[in-house]
PDB file with SEQRES, HELIX, SHEET and CRYST1 records, atoms N, CA, C and O in Angstrom:
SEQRES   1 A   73  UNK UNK UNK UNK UNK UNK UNK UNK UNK UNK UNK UNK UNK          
SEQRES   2 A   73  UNK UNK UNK UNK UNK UNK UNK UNK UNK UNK UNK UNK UNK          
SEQRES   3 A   73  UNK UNK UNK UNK UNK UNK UNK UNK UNK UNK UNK UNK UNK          
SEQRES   4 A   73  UNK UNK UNK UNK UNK UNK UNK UNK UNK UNK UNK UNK UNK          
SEQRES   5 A   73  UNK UNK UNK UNK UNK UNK UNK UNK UNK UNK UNK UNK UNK          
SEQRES   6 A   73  UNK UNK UNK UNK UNK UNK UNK UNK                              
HELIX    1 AA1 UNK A    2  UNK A   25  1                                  24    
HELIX    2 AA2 UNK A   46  UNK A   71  1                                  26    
CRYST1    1.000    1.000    1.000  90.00  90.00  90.00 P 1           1          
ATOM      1  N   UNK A   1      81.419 -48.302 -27.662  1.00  0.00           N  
ATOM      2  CA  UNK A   1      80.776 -49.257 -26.784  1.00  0.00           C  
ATOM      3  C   UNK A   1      79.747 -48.560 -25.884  1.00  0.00           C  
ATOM      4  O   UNK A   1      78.812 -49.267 -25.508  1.00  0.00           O  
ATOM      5  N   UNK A   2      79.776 -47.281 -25.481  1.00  0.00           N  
ATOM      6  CA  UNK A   2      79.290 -46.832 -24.301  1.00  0.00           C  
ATOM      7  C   UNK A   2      77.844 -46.282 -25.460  1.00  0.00           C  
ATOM      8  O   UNK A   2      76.680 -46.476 -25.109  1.00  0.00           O  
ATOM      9  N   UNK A   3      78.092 -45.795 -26.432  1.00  0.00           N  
ATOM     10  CA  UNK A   3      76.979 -45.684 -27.808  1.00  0.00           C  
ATOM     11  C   UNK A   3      75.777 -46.776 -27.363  1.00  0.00           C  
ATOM     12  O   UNK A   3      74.716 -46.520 -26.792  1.00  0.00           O  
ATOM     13  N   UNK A   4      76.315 -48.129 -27.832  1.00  0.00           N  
ATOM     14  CA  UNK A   4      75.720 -49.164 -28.001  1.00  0.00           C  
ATOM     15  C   UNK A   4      75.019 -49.693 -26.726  1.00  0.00           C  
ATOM     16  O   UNK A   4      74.055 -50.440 -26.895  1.00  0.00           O  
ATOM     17  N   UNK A   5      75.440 -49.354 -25.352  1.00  0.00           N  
ATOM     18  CA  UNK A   5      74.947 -49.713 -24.048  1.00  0.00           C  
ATOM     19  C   UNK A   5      74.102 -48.523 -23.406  1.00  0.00           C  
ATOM     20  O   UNK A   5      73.462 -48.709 -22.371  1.00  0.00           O  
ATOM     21  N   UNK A   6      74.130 -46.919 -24.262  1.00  0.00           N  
ATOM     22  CA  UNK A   6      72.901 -46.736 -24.160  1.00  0.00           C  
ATOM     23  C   UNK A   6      71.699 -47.041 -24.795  1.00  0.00           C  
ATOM     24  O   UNK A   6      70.546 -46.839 -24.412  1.00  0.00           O  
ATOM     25  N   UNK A   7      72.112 -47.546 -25.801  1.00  0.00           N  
ATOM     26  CA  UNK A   7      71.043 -47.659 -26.491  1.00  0.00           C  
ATOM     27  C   UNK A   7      70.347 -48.470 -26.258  1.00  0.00           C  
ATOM     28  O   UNK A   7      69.177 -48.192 -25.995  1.00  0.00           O  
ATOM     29  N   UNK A   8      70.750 -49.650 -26.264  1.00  0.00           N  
ATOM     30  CA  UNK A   8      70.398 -50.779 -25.270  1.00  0.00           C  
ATOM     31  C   UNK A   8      69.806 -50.655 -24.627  1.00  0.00           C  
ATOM     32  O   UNK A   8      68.663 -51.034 -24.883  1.00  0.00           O  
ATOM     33  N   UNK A   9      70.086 -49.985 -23.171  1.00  0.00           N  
ATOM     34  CA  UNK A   9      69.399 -49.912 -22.309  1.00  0.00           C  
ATOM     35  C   UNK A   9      67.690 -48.945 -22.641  1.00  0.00           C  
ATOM     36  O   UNK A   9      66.545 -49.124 -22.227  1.00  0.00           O  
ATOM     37  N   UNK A  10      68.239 -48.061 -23.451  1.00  0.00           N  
ATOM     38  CA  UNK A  10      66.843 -47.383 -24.321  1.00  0.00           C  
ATOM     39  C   UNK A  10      65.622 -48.331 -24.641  1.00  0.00           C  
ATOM     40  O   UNK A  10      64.431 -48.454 -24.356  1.00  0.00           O  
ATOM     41  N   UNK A  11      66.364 -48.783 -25.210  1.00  0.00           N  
ATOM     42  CA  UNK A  11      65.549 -50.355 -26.500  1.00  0.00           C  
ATOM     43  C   UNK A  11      64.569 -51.095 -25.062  1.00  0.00           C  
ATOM     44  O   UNK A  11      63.351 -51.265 -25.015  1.00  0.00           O  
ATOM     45  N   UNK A  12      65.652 -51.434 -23.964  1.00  0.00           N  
ATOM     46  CA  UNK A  12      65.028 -52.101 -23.084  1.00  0.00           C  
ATOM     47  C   UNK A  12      63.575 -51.652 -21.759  1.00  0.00           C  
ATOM     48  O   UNK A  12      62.751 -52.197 -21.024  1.00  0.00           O  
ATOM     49  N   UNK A  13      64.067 -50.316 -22.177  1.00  0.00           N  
ATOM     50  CA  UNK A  13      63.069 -49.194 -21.308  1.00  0.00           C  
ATOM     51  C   UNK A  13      62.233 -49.276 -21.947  1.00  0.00           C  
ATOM     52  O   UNK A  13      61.187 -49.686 -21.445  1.00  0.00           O  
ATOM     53  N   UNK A  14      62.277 -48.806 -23.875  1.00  0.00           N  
ATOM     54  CA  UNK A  14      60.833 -48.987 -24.264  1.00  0.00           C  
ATOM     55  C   UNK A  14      60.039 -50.037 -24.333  1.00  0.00           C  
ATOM     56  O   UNK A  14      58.814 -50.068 -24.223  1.00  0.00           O  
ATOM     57  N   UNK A  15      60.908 -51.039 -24.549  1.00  0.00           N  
ATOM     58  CA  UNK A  15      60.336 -52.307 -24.486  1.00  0.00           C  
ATOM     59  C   UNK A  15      59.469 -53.191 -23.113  1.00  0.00           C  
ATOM     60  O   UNK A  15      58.458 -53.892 -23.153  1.00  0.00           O  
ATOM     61  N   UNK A  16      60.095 -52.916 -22.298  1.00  0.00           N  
ATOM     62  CA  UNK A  16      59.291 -53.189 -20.807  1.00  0.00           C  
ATOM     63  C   UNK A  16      58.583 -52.394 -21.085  1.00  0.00           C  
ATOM     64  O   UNK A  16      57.570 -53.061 -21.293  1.00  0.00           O  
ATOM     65  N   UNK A  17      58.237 -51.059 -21.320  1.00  0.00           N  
ATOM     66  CA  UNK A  17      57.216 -50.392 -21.058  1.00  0.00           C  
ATOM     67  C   UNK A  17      55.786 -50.489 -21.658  1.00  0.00           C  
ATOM     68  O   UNK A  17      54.692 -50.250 -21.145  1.00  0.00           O  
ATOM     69  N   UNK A  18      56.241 -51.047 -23.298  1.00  0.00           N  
ATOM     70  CA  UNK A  18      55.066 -51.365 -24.153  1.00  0.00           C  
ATOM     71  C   UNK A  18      54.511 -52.705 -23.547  1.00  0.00           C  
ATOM     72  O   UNK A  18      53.329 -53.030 -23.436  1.00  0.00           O  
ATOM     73  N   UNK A  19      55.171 -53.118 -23.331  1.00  0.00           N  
ATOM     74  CA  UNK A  19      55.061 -54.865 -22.932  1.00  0.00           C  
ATOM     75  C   UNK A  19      53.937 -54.825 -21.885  1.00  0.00           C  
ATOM     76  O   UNK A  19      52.851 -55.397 -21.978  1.00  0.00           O  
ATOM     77  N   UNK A  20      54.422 -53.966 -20.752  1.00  0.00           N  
ATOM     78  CA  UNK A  20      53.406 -53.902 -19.737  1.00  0.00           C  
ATOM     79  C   UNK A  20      52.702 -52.724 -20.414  1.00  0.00           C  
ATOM     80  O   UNK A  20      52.844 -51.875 -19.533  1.00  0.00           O  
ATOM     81  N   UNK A  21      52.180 -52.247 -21.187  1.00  0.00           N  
ATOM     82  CA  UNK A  21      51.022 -51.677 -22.025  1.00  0.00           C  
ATOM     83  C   UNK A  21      50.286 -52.792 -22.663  1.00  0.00           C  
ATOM     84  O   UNK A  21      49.137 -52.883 -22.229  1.00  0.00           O  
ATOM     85  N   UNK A  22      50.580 -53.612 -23.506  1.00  0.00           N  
ATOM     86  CA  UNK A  22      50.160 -54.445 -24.216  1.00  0.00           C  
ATOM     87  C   UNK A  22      49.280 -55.261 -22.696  1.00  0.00           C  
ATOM     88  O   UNK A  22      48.095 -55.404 -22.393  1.00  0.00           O  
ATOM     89  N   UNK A  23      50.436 -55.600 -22.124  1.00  0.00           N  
ATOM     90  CA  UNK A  23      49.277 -56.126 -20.898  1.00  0.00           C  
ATOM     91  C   UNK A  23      48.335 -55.835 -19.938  1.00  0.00           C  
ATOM     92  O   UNK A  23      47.634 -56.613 -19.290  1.00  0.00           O  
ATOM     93  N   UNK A  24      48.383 -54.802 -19.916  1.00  0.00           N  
ATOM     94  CA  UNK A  24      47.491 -53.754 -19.268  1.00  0.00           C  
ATOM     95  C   UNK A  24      46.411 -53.853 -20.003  1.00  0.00           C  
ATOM     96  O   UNK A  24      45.398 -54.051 -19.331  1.00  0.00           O  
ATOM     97  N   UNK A  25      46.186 -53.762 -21.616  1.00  0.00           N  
ATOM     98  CA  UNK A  25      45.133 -53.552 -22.029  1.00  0.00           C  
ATOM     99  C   UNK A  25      44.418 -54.781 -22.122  1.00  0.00           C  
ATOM    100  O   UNK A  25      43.189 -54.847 -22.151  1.00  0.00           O  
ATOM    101  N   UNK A  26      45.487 -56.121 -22.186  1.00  0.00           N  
ATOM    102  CA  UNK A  26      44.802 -57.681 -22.752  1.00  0.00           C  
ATOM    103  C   UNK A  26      44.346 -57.867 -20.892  1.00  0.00           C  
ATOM    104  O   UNK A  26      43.644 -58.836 -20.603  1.00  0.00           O  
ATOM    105  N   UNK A  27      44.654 -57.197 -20.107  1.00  0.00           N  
ATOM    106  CA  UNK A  27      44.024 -57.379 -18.758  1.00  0.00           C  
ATOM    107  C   UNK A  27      42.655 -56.856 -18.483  1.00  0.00           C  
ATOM    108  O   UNK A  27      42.019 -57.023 -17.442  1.00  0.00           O  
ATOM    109  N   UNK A  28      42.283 -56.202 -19.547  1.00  0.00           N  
ATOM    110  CA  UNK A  28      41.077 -55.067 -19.152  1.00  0.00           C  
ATOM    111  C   UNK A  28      40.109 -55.675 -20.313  1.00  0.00           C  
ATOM    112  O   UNK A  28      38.945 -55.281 -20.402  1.00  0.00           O  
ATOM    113  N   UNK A  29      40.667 -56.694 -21.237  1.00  0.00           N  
ATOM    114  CA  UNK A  29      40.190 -56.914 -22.212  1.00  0.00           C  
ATOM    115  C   UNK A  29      39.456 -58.366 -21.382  1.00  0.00           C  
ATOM    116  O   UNK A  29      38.234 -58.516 -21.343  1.00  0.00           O  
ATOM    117  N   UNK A  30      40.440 -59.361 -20.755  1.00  0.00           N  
ATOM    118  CA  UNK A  30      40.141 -60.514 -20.242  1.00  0.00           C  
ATOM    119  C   UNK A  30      39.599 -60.493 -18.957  1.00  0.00           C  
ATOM    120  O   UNK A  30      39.477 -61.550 -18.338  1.00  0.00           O  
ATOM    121  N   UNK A  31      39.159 -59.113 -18.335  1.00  0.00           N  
ATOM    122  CA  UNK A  31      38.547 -59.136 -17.044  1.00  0.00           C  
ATOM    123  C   UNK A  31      37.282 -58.484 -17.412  1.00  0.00           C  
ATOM    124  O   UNK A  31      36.598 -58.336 -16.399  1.00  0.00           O  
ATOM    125  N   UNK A  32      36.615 -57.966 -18.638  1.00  0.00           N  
ATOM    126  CA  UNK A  32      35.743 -58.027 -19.418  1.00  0.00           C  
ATOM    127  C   UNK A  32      34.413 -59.299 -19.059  1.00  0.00           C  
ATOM    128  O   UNK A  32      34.191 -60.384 -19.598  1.00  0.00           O  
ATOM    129  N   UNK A  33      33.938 -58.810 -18.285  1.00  0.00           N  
ATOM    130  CA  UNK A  33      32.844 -59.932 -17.612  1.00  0.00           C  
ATOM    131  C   UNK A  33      32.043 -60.611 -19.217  1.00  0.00           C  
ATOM    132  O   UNK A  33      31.949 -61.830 -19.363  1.00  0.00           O  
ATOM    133  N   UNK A  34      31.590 -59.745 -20.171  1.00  0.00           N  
ATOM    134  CA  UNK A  34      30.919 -59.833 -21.546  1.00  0.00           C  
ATOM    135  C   UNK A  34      31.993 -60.354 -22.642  1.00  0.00           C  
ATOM    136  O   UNK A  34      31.767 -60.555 -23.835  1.00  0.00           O  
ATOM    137  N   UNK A  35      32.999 -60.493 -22.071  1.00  0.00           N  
ATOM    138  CA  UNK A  35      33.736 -61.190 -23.185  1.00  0.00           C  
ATOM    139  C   UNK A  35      34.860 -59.889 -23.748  1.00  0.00           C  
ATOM    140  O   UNK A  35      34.888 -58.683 -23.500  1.00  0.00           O  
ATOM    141  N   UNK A  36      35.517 -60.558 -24.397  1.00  0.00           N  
ATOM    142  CA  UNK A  36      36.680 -59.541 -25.727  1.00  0.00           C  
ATOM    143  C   UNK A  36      36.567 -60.566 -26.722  1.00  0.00           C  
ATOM    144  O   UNK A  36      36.841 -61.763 -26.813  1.00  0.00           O  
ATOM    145  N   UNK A  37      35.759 -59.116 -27.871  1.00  0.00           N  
ATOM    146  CA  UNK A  37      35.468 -59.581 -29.442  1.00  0.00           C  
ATOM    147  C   UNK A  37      36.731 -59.807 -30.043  1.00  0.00           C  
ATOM    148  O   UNK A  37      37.085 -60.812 -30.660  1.00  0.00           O  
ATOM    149  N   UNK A  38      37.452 -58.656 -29.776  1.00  0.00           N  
ATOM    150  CA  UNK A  38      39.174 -57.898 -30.162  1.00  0.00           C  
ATOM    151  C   UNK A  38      39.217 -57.363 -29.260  1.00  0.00           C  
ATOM    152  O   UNK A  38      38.479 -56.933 -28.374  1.00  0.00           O  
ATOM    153  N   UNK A  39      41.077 -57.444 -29.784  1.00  0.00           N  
ATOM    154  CA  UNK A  39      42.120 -57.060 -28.804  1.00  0.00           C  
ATOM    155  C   UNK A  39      43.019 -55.314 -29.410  1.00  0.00           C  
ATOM    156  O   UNK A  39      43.987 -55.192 -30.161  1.00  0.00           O  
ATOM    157  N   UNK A  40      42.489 -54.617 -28.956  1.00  0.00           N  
ATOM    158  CA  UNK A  40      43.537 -53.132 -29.613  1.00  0.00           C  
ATOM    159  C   UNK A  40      44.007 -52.524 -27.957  1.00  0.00           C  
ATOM    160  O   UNK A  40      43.685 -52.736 -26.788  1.00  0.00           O  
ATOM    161  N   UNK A  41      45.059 -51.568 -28.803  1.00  0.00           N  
ATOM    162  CA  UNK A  41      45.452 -50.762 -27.665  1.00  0.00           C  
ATOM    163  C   UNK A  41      44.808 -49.343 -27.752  1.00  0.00           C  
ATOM    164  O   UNK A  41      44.526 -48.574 -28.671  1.00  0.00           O  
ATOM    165  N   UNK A  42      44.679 -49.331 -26.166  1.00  0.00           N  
ATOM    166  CA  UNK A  42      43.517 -48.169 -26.023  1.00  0.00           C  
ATOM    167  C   UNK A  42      44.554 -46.995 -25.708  1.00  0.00           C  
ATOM    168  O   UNK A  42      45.007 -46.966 -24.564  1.00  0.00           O  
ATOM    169  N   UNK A  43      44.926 -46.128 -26.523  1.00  0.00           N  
ATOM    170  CA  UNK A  43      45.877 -45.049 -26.220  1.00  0.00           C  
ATOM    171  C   UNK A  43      44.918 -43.899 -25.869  1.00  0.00           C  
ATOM    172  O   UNK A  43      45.261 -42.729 -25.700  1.00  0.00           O  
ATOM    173  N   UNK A  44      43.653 -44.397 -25.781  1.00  0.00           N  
ATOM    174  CA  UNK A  44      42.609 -43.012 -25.235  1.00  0.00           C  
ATOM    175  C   UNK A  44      42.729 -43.150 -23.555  1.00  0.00           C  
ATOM    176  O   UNK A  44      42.165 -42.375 -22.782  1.00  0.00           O  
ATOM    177  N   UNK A  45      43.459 -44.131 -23.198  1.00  0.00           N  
ATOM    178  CA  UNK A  45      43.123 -43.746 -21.742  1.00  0.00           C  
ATOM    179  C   UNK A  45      44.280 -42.989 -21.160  1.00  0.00           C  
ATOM    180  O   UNK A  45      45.495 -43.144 -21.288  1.00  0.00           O  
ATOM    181  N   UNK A  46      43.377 -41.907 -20.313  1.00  0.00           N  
ATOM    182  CA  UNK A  46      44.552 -41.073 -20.089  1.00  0.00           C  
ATOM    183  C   UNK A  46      45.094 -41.663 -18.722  1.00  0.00           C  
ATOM    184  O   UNK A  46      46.316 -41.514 -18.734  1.00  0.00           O  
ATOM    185  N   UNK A  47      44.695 -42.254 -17.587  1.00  0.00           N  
ATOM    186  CA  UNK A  47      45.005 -42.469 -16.420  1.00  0.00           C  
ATOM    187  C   UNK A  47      46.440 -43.611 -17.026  1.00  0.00           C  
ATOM    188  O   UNK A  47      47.510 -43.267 -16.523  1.00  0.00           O  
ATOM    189  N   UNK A  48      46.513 -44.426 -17.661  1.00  0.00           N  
ATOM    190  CA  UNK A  48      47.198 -45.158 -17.457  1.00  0.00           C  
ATOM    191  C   UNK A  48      48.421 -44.724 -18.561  1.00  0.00           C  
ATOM    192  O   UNK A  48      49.487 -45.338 -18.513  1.00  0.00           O  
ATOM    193  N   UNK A  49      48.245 -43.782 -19.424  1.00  0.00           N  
ATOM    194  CA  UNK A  49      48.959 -43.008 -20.116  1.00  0.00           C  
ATOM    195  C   UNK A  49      49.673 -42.230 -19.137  1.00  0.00           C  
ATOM    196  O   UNK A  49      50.876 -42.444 -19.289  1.00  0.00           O  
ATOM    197  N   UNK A  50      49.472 -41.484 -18.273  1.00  0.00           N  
ATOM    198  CA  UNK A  50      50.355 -40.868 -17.057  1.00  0.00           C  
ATOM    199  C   UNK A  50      51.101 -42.034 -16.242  1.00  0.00           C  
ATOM    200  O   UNK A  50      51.834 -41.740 -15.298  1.00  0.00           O  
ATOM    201  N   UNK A  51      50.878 -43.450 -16.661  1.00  0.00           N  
ATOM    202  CA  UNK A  51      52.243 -44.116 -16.138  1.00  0.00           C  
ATOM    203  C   UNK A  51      53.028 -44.595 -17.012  1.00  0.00           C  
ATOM    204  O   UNK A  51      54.160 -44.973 -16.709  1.00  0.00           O  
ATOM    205  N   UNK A  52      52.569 -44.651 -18.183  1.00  0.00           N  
ATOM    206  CA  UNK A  52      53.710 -45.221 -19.059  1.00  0.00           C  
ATOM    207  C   UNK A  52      54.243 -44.180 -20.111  1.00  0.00           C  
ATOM    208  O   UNK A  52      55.357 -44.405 -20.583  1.00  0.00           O  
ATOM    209  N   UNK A  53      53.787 -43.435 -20.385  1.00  0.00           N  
ATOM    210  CA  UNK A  53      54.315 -42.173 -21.397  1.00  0.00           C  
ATOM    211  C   UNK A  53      55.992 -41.629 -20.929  1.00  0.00           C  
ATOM    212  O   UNK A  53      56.934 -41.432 -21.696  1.00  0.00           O  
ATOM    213  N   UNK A  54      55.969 -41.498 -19.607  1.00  0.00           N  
ATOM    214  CA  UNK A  54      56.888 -40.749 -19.403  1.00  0.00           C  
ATOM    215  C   UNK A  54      58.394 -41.976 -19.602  1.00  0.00           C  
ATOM    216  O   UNK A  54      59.502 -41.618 -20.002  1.00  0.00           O  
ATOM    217  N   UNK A  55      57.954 -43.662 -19.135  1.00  0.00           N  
ATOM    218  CA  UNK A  55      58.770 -44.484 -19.554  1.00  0.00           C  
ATOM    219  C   UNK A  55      59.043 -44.535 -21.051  1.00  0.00           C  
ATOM    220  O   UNK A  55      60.241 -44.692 -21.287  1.00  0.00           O  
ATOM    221  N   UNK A  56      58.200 -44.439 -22.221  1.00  0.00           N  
ATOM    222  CA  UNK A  56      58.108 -44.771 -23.341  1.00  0.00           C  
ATOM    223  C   UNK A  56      59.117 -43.635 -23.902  1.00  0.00           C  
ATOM    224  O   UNK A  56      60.043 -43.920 -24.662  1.00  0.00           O  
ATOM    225  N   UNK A  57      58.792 -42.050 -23.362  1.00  0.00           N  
ATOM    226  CA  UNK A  57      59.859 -41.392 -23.626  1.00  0.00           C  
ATOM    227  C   UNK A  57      61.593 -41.040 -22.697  1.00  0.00           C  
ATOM    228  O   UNK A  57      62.651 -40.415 -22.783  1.00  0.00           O  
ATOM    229  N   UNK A  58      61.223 -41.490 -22.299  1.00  0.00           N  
ATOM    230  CA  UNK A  58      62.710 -42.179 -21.783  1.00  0.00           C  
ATOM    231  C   UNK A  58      63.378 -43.024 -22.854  1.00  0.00           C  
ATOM    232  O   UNK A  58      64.137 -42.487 -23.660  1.00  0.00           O  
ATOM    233  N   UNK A  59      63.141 -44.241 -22.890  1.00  0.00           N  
ATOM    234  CA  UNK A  59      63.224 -45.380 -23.772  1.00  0.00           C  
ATOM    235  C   UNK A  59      63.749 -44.418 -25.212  1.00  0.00           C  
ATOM    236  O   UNK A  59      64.864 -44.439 -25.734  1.00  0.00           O  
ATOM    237  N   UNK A  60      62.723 -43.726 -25.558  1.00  0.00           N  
ATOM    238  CA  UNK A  60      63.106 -42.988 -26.468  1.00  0.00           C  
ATOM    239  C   UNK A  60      64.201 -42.361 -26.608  1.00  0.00           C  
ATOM    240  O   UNK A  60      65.021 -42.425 -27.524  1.00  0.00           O  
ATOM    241  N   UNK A  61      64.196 -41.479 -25.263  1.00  0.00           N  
ATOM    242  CA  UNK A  61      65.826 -40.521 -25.299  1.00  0.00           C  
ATOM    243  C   UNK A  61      66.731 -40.801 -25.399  1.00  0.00           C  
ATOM    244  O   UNK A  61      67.581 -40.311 -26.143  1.00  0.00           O  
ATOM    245  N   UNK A  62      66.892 -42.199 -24.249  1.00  0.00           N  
ATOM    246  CA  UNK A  62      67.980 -43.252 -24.358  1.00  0.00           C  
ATOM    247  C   UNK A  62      68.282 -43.234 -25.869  1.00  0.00           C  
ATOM    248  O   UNK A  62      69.240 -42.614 -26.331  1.00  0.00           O  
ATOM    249  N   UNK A  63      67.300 -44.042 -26.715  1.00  0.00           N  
ATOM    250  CA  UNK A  63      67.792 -44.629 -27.801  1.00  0.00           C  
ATOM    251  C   UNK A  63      68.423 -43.425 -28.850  1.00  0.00           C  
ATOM    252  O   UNK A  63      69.464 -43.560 -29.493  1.00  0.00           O  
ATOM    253  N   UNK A  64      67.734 -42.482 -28.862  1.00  0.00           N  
ATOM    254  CA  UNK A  64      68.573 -41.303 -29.708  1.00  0.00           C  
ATOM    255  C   UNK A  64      69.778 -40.922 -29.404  1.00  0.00           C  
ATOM    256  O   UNK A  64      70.649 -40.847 -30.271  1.00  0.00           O  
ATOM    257  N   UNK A  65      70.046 -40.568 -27.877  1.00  0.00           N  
ATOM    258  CA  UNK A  65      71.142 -40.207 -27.084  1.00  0.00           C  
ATOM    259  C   UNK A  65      72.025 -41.174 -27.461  1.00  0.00           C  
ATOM    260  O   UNK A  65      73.120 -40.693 -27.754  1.00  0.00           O  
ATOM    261  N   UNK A  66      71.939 -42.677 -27.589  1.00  0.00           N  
ATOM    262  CA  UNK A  66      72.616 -43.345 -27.887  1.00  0.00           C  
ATOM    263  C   UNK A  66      73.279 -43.292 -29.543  1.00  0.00           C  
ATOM    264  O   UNK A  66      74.488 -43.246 -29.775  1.00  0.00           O  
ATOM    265  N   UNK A  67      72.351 -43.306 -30.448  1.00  0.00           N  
ATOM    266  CA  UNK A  67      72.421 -43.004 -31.761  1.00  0.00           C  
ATOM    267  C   UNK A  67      73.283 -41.862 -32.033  1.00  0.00           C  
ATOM    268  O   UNK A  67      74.031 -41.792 -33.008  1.00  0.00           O  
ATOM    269  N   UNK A  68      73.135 -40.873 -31.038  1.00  0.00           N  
ATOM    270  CA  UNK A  68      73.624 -39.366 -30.907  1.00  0.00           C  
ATOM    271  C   UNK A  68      75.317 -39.848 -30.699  1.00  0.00           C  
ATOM    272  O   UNK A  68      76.234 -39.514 -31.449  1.00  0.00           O  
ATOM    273  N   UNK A  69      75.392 -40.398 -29.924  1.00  0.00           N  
ATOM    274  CA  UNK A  69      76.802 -40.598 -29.190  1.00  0.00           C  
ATOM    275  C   UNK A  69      77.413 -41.572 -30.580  1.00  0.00           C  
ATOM    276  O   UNK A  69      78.333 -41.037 -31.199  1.00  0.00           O  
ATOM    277  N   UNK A  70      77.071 -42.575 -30.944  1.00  0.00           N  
ATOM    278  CA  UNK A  70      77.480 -42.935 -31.940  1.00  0.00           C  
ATOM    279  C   UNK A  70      77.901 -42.378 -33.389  1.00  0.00           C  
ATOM    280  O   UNK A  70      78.747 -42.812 -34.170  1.00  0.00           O  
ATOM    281  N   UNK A  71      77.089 -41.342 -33.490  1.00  0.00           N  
ATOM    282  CA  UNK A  71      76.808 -40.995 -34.664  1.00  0.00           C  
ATOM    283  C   UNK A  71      78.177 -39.649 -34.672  1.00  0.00           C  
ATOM    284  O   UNK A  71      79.083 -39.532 -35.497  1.00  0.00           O  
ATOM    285  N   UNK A  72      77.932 -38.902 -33.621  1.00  0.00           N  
ATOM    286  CA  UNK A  72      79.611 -38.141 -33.660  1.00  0.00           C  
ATOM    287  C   UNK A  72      80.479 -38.661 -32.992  1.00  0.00           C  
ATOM    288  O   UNK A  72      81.110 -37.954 -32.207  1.00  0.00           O  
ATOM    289  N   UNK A  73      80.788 -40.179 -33.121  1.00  0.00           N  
ATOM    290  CA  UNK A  73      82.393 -40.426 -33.232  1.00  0.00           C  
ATOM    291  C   UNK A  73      82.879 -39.590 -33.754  1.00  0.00           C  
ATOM    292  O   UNK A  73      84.096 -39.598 -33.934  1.00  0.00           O  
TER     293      UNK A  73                                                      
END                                                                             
């Protein structure tokens, strides 16, 4: 059980974190005075990469750590 509730909580770290990535970029896309042709994610920016990287690998650790704990029952 304790496996499965880190992982969880992993899953949920990365997931908020992309989420507010995804919106970060459709924010920069829709405050675009000239319009947005398309919508991509800009992983070239580094400023806003120093706030979410370090969540995304979290999220990550969690989820292995969790996998980890499961995996040597």
């Amino acid at each position: 059980m304790k496996a499965l509730i880190v992982f969880v909580a992993g899953l949920i770290v990365f997931g908020v974190t992309f989420a507010g990535w995804i919106y970060l970029n459709g924010l920069g896309c829709g405050m675009n005075p000239t319009g947005c042709s398309g919508f991509s994610l800009n992983w070239s920016d580094f400023e806003a990469l120093q706030i979410f990287l370090p969540t995304f690998f979290l999220g990550a650790v969690l989820m292995v750590l969790g996998v980890w704990i499961w995996w040597r029952r």
